[in-house]
PALO-729102 format. One record per residue (C-alpha): residue number from 1; residue in one letter; y, x, z. Coordinates in Angstrom, 1 decimal. Layout:
residues N
<pt num="NUM" residuo="A" v="Y" u="X" w="Z"/>
...
***
This chain:
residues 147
<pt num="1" residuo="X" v="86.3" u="-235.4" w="-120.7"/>
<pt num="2" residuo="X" v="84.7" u="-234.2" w="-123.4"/>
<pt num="3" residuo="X" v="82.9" u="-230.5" w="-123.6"/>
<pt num="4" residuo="X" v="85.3" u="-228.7" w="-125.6"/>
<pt num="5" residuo="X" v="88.0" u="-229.9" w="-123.3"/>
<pt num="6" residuo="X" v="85.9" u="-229.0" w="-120.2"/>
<pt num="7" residuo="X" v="85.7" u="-225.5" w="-121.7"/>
<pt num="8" residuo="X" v="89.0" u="-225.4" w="-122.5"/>
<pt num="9" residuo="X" v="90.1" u="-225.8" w="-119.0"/>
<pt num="10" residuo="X" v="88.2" u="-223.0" w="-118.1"/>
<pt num="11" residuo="X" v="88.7" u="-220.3" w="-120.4"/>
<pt num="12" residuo="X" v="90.9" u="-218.3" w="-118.8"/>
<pt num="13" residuo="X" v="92.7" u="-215.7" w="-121.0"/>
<pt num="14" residuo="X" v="92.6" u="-212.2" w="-119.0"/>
<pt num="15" residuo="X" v="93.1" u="-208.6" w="-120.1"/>
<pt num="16" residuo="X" v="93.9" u="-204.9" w="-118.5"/>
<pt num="17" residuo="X" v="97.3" u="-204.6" w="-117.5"/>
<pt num="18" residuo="X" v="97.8" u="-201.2" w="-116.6"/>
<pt num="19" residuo="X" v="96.1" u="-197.8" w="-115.4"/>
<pt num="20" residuo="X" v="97.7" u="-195.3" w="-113.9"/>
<pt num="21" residuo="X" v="97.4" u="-191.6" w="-114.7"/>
<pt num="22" residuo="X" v="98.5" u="-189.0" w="-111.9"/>
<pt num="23" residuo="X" v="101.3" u="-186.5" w="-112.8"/>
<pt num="24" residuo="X" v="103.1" u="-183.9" w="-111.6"/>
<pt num="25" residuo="X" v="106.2" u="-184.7" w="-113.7"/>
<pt num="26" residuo="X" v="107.9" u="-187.7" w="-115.1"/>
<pt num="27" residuo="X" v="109.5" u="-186.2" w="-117.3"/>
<pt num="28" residuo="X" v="106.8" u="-183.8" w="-119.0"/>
<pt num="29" residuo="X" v="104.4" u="-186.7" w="-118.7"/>
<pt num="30" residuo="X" v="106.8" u="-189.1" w="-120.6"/>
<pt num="31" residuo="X" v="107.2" u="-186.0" w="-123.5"/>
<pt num="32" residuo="X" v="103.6" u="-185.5" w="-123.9"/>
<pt num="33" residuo="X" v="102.8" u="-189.0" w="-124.8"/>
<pt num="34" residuo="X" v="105.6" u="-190.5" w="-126.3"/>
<pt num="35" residuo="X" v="106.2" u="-186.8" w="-128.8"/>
<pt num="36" residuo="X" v="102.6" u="-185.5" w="-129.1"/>
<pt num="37" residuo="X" v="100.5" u="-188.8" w="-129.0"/>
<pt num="38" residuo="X" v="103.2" u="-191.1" w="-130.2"/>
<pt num="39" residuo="X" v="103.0" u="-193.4" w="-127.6"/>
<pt num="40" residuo="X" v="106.3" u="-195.5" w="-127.1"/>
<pt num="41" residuo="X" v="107.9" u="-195.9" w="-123.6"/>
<pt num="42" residuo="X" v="108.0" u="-199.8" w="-122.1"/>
<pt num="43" residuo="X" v="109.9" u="-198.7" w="-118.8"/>
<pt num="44" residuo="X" v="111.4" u="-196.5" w="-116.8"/>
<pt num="45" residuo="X" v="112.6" u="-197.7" w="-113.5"/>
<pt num="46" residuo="X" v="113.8" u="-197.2" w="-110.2"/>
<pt num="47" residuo="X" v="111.1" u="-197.8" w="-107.9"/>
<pt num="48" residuo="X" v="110.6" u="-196.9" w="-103.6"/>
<pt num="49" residuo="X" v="107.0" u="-196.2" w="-102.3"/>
<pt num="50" residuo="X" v="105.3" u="-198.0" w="-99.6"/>
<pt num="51" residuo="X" v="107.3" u="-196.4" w="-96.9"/>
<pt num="52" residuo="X" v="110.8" u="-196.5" w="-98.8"/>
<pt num="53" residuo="X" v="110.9" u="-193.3" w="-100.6"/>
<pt num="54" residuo="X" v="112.5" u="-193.1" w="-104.6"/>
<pt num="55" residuo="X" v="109.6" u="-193.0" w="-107.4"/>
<pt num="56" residuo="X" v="109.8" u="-194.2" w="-110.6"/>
<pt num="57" residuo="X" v="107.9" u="-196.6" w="-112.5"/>
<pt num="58" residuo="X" v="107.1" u="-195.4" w="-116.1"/>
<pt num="59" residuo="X" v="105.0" u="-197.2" w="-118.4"/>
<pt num="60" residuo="X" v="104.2" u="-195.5" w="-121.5"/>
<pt num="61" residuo="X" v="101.2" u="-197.3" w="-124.1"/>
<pt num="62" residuo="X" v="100.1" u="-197.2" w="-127.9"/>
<pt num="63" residuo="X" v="102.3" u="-199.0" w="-130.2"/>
<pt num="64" residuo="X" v="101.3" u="-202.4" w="-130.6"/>
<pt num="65" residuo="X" v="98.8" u="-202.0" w="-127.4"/>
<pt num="66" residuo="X" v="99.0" u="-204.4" w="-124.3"/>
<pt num="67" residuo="X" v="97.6" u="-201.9" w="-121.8"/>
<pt num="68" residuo="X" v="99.6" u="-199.7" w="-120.7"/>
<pt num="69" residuo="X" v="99.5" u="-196.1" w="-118.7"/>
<pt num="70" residuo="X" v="101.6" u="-196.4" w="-115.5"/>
<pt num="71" residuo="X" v="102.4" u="-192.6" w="-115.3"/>
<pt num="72" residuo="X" v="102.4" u="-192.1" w="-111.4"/>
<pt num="73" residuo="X" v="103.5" u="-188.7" w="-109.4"/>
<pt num="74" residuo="X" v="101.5" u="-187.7" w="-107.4"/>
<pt num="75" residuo="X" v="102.1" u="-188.4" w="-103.6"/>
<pt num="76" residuo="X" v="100.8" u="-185.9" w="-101.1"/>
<pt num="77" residuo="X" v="97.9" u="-183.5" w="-100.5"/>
<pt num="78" residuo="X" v="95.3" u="-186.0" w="-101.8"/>
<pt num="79" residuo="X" v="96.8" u="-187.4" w="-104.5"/>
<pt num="80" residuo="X" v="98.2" u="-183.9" w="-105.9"/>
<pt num="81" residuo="X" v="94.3" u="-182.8" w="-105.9"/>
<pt num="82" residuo="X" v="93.3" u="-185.6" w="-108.1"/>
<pt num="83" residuo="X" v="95.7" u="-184.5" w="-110.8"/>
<pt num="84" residuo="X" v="93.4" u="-183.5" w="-113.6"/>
<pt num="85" residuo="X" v="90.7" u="-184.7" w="-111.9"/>
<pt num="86" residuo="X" v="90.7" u="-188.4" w="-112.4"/>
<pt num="87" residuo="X" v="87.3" u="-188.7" w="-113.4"/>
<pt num="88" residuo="X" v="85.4" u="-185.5" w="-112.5"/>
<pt num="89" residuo="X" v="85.5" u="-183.4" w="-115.3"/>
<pt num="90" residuo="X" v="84.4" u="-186.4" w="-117.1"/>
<pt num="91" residuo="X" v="86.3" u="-188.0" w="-120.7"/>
<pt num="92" residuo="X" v="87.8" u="-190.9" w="-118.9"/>
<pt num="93" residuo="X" v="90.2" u="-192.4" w="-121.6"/>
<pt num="94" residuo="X" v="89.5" u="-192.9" w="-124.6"/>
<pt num="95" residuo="X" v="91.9" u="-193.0" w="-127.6"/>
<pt num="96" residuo="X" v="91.1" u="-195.1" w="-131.1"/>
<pt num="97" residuo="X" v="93.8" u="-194.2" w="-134.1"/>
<pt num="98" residuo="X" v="93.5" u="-195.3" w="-137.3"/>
<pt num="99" residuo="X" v="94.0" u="-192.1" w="-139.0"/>
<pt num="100" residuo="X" v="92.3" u="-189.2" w="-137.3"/>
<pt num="101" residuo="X" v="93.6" u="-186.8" w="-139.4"/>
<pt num="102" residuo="X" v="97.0" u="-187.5" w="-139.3"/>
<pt num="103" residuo="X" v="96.9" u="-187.8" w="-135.1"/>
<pt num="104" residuo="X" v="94.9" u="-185.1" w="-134.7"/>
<pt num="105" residuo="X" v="97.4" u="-182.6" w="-136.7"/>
<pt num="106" residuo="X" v="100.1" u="-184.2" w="-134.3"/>
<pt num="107" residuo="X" v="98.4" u="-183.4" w="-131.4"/>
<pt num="108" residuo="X" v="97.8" u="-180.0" w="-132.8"/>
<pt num="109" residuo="X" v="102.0" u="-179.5" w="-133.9"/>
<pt num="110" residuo="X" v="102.4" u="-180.5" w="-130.4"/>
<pt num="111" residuo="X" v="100.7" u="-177.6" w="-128.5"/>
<pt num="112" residuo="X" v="97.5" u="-180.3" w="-127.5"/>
<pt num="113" residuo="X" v="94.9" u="-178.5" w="-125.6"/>
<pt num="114" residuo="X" v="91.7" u="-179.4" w="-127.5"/>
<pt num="115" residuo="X" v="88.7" u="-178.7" w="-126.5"/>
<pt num="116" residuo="X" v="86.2" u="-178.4" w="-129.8"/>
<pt num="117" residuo="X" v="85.9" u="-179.0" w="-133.0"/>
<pt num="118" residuo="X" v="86.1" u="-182.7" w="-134.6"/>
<pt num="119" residuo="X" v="82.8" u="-183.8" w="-135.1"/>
<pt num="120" residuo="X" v="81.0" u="-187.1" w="-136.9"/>
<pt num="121" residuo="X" v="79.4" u="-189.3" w="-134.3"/>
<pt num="122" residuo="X" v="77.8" u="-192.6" w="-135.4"/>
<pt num="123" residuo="X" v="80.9" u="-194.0" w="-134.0"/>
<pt num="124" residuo="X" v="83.0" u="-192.1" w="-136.2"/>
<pt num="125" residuo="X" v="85.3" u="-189.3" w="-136.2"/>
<pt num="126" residuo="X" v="85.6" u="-187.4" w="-132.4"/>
<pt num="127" residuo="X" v="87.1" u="-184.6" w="-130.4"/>
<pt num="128" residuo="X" v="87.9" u="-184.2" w="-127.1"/>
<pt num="129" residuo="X" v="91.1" u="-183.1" w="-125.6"/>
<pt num="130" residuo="X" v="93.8" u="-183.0" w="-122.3"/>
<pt num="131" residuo="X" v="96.6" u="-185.0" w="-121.3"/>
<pt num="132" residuo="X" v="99.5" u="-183.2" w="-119.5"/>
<pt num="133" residuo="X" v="97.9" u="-183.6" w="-116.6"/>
<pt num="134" residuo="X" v="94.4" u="-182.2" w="-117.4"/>
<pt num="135" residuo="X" v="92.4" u="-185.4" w="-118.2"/>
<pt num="136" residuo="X" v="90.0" u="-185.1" w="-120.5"/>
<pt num="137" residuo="X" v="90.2" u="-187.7" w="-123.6"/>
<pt num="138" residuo="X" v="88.4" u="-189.0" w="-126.8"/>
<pt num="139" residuo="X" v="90.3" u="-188.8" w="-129.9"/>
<pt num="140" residuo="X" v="88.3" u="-191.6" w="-132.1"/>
<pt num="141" residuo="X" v="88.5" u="-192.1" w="-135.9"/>
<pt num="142" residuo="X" v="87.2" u="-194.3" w="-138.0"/>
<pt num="143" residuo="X" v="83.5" u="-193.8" w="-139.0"/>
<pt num="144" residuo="X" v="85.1" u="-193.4" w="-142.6"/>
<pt num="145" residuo="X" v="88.1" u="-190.8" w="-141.4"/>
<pt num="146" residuo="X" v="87.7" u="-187.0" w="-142.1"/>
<pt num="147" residuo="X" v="89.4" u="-184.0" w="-141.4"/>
***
């Protein structure tokens, strides 16, 4: 067997699937990203939790992305207090587009909490705003996109 076969074999192709966001509602969750972010909607099914209840399984993600956001109600006392809260105040998603302006004037149509000004990082084009559910996010443009 020759190296490049060897390394063939174990190349394994992985990549994120999914990660879930906690909501209150399906139905505002699935608004807010497929209307103000312009996310498209991949499922919407009937699902039971772990002890036989009715939930739903919605998957909402960028156009043309592979990872997607399971959007996931909240289950009880514990889960209900991590709505908004997902990462501790902290940005914990984090958005590319390829045209800042025109997302960011979406987001702003649609009612989008944000929380600053844009601003020029050496990364490119920045601001920070909240999902539905009170996440914080990074909106990220282009280093050559301005508003």
């Amino acid at each position: 067997m020759t190296a490049q076969a060897a390394a063939a074999i174990v190349m394994v192709v992985a990549f994120l699937q999914l990660t879930a966001i906690l909501i209150e509602d399906y139905d505002d969750a699935i608004a807010f990203f497929t209307h103000a972010l312009g996310f498209e909607q991949v499922e919407d099914s009937p699902a039971r939790t772990n002890d036989g209840r009715p939930k739903r399984w919605v998957v909402v993600r960028p156009p043309g992305a592979q990872t997607g956001i399971l959007l996931a109600r909240a289950d009880g006392e514990h889960q209900v207090a991590g709505i908004g809260n997902q990462h501790a105040g902290r940005v914990g998603f984090f958005l590319h587009v390829e045209d800042f302006d025109f997302s960011y004037r979406r987001m702003q149509a649609a009612g989008v909490e944000v929380l600053g000004e844009p601003r020029t990082e050496r990364y490119g084009r920045v601001v920070v705003f909240r999902d539905v559910a009170g996440n914080r996010w990074d909106l990220l443009g282009n280093p050559a996109s301005t508003t």
